[in-house]
C-alpha positions in Angstrom: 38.2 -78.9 13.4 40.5 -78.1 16.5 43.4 -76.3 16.3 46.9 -76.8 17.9 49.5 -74.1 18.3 52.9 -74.9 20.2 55.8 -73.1 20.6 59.3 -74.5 21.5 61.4 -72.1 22.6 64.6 -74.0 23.3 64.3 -74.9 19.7 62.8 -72.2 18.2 60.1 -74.5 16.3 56.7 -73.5 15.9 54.0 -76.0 15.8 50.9 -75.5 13.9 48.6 -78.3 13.9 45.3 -79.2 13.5 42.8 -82.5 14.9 39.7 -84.2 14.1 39.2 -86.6 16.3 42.0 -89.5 15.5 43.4 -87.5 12.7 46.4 -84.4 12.9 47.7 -82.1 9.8 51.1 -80.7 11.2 53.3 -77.8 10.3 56.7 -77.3 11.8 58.3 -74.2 10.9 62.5 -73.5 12.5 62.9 -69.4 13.4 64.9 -68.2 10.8 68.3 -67.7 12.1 72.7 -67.6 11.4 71.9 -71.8 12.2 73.5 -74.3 9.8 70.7 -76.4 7.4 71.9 -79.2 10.0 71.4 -77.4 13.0 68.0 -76.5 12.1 67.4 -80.1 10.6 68.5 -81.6 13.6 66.2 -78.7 15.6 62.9 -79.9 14.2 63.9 -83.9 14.5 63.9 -83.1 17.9 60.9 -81.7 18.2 59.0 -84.5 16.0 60.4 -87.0 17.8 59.0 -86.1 21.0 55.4 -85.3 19.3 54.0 -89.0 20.1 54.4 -88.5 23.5 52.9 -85.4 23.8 49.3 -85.2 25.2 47.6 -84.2 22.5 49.2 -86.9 20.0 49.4 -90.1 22.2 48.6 -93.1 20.4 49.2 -91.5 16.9 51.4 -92.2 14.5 53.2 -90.6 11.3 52.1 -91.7 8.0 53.6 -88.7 5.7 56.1 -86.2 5.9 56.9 -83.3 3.4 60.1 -81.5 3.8 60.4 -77.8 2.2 63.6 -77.4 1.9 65.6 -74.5 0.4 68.6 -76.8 -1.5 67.3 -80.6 -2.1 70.5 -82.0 -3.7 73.0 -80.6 -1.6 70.5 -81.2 2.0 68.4 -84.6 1.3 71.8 -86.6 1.7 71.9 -85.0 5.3 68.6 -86.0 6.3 67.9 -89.5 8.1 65.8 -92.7 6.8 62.6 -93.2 8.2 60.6 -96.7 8.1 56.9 -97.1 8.0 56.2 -93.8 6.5 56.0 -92.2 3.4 58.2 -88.9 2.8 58.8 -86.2 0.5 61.7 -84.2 -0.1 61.3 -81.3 -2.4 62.9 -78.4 -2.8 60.3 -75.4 -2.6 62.0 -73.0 0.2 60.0 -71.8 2.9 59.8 -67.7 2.3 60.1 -67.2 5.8 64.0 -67.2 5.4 64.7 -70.7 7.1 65.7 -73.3 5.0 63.4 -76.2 6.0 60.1 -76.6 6.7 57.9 -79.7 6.7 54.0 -80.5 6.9 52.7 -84.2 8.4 49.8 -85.9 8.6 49.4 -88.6 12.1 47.0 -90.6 12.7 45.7 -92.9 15.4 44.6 -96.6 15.4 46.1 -97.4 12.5 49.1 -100.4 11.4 51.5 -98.7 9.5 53.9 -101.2 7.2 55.7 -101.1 3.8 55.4 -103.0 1.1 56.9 -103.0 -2.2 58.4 -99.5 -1.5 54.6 -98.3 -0.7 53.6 -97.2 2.8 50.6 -98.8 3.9 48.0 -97.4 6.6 45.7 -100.1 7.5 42.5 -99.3 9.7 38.9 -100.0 9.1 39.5 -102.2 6.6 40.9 -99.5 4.2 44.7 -99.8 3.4 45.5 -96.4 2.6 48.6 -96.5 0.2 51.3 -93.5 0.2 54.0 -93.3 -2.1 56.8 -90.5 -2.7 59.6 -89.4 -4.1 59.3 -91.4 -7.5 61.7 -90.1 -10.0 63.6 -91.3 -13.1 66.6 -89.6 -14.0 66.5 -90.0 -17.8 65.2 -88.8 -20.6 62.9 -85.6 -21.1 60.5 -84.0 -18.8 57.8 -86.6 -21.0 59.8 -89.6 -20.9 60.4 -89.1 -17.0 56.3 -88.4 -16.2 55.6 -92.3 -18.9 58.7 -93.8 -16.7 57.4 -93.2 -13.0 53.2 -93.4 -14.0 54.3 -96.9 -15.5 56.3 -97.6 -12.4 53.7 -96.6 -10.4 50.7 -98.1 -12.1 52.9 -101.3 -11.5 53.7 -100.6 -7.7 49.7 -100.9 -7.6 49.0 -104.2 -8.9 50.0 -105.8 -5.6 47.3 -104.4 -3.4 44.7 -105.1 -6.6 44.1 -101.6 -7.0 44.6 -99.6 -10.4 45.2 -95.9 -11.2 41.7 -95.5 -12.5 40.0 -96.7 -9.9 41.7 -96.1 -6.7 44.3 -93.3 -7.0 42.9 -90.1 -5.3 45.7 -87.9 -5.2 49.3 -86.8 -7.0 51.7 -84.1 -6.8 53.7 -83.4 -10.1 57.0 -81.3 -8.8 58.2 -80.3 -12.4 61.8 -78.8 -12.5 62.1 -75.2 -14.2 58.0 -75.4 -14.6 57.7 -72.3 -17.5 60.0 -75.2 -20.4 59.2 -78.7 -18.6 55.7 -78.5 -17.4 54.1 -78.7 -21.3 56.2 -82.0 -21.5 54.9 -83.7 -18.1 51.1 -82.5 -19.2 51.2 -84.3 -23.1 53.0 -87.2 -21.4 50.4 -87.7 -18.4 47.2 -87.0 -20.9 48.5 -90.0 -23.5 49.4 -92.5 -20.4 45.9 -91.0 -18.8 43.8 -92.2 -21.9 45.5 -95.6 -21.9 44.2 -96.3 -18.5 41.0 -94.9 -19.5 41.1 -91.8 -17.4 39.3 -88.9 -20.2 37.3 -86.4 -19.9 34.0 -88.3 -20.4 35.6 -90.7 -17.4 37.2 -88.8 -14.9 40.7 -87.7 -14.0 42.5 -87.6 -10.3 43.0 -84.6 -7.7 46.2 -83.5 -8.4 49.0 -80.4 -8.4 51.6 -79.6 -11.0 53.7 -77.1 -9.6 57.7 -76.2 -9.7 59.7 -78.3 -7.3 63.3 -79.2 -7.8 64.6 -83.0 -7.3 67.3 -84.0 -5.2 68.6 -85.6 -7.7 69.9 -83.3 -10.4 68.8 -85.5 -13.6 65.4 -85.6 -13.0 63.2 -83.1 -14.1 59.8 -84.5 -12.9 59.4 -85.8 -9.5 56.1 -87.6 -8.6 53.9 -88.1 -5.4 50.9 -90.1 -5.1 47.8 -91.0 -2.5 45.5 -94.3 -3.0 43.3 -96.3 -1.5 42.6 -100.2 -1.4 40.7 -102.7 0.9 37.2 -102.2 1.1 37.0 -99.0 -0.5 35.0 -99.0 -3.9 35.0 -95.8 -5.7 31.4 -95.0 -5.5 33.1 -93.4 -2.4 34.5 -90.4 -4.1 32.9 -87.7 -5.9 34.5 -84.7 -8.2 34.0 -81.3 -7.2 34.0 -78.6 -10.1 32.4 -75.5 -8.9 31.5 -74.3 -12.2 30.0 -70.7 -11.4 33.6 -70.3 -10.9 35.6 -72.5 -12.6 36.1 -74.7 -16.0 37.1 -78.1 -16.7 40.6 -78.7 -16.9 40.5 -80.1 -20.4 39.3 -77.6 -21.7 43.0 -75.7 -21.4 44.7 -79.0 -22.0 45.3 -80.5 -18.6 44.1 -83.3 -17.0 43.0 -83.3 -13.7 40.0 -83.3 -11.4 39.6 -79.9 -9.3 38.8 -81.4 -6.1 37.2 -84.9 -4.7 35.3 -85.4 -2.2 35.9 -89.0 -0.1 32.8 -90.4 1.6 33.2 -92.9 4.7 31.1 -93.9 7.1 31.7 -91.6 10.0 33.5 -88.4 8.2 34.6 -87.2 4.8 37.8 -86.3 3.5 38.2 -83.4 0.5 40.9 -82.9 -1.2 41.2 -79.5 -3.4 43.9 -79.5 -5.9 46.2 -76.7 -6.7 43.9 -73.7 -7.1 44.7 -70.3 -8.6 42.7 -66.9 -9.7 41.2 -68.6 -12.8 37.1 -68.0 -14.1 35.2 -70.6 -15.3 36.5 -69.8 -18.6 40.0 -70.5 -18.1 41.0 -67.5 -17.9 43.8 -65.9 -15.2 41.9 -63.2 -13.6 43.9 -60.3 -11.9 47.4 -60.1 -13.8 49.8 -58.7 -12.2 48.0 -58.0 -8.7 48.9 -60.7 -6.1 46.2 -59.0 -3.6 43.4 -59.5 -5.9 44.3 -62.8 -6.9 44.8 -63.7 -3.6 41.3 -63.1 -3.0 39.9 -64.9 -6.1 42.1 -68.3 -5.4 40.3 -68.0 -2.0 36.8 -67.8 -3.3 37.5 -70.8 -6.3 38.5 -72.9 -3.0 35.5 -71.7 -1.5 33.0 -72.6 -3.8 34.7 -76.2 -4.5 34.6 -76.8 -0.6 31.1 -76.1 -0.7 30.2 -78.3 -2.9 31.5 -81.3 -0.8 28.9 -79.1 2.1 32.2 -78.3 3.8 33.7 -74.6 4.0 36.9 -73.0 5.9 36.1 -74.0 9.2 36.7 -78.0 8.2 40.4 -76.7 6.9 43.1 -79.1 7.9 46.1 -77.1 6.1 47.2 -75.2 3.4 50.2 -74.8 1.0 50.4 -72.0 -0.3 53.0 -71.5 -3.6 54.5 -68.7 -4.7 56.3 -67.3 -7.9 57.8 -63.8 -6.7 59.2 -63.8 -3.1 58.8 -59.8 -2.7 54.9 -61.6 -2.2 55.5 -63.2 0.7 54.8 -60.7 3.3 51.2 -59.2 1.9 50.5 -62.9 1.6 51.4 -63.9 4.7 49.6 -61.3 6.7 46.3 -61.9 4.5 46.4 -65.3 5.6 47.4 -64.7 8.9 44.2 -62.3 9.6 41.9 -64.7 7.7 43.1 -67.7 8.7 45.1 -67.6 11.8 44.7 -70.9 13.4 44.8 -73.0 10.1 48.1 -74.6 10.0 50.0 -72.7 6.5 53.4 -73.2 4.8 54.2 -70.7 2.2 57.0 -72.0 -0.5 59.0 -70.4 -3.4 57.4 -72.3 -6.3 56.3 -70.5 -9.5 53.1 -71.9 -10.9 52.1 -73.6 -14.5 51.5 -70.0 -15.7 53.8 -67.2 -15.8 50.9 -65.0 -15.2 49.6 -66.9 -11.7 51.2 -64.9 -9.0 50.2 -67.8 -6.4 48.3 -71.3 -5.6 47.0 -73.4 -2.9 45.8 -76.6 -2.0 44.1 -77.8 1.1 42.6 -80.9 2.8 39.3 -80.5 4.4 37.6 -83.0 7.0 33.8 -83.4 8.4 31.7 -85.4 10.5 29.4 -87.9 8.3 26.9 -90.6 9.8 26.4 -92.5 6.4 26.1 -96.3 6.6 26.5 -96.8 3.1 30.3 -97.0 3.6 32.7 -98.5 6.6 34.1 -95.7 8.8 37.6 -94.8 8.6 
């Protein structure tokens, strides 16, 4: 993995990115300053428009953008519409003190269309499917997870691909997590088992983690990765680590730790939200954000390994935390450890009152396999 650092001084935008051969994880992050949301909104637009024409990222395009941002329903009306990409808008504030932050992923050689409200990236064969920002704004935190899994579920009929079989990824943003997550996790287990996703089948890489909606009725707002075309799912395998880690069902959740996606000339991994847990469920370190900081590290560890990757093949971390007075420990302990690997760090208390902070990552590695088509 090579790593990308810019700064833009004019606009006082940092750029932290990271590249594997056609492939770019990008964070922008705005100096924290007396600047207006707007100000700083239109600051980074600025600086991601003139991305594709930079050296290092001719010929790529966007596929997904994140925004961070530090007030969603009062902001995401200020923000422009973007075609041919999928994007995010959640509000998780970036503890740096700015009020917007965003991560996105480029890529080159690659047709990027929408259809039926789902980004498409087509190369290789592969029609990689994004889709964001899918909320319903009625009902209870249940009703709302049944309403946008059944929507979704539907959304993937078109490209002949079902939730079973070819959704690797989702991100469950859950409004006031410590009363609404319970209701998201009953409601995803019973619309799970009806798609035959169990425990003796397998479940999908995934975090469920607070996030507030931009719009102020809905509690749960979903995100989702898939992919179509030639793929087949003998492509992905689930990474569980279990020196150092249990299955999620056994604490009532249901979702895979990690997967690990073979093609042809690399591999993708994709570790879901991660915290200082044991591989008896239990949260390790209460009350001592140092200490958990260090397990969390070593669970991601030991689930990269399993897909032979480690921290070298990093393409970017988020990094979630419950108490703000964290932030600055955090920040330097990733800063020494890490310092090239592109980071966000967001306000966003995790599915236990007792986890102190959480990550997820995307790792990539060179493969020569000719079982599958490249990407």
């Amino acid at each position: 993995m090579d790593y990308i650092n810019k700064y833009f001084q004019q606009k006082g935008v940092t750029l932290n990115a990271s590249s594997f051969n056609d492939e770019f994880h990008i964070m922008l992050h705005i100096e924290p300053s007396n600047l207006t949301f707007y100000e700083q909104l239109m600051r980074l637009y600025e600086v991601e428009d003139i991305l594709p024409a930079l050296p290092e990222f001719v010929g790529a395009k966007y596929v997904f953008k994140r925004y961070f941002l530090s007030d969603a329903t009062n902001q995401v009306p200020l923000m422009r519409v973007e075609n041919n990409m999928a994007l995010s808008f959640i509000q998780q504030q970036p503890l740096d003190g700015s009020k917007i932050a965003v991560w996105m992923y480029m890529v080159k050689n690659a047709d990027i269309t929408t259809e039926g409200g789902m980004v498409v990236c087509s190369r290789g064969g592969y029609q990689h499917l994004w889709k964001m920002g899918m909320m319903y704004g009625k009902g209870d935190s249940a009703q709302q997870t049944k309403m946008v899994l059944t929507q979704y579920t539907n959304d993937l009929q078109q490209f002949g691909a079902t939730l079973a079989q070819n959704c690797l990824r989702t991100w469950f943003f859950v409004r006031d997590v410590d009363t609404q997550y319970a209701g998201m996790v009953k409601a995803r287990k019973d619309f799970f088992e009806n798609q035959g996703l169990t425990q003796d089948t397998h479940y999908i890489a995934s975090t469920g983690i607070q996030g507030v909606p931009s719009d102020v009725n809905a509690i749960i707002q979903m995100g989702t990765y898939a992919i179509a075309g030639v793929w087949t799912p003998k492509q992905q395998r689930y990474l569980y680590a279990p020196t150092h880690l249990n299955p999620t069902y056994e604490y009532g959740v249901t979702f895979e730790r990690g997967v690990c996606v073979e093609y042809g000339d690399r591999a993708h991994t994709i570790i879901s939200g991660t915290a200082s847990i044991d591989n008896k469920g239990n949260v390790l370190h209460v009350g001592d954000i140092v200490k958990q900081t260090y397990r969390m590290w070593e669970n991601v560890e030991a689930l990269l390994s399993e897909s032979e990757m480690n921290y070298e093949d990093v393409a970017h971390f988020i990094v979630y935390l419950r108490d703000t007075a964290d932030y600055q420990i955090v920040k330097q302990m990733f800063q020494q450890r890490f310092p090239n690997i592109p980071t966000v760090i967001v306000l966003a208390p995790v599915c236990r009152p007792t986890w102190l902070i959480e990550m997820e990552c995307m790792a990539i590695k060179t493969r020569n396999n000719s079982q599958f088509p490249i990407f």
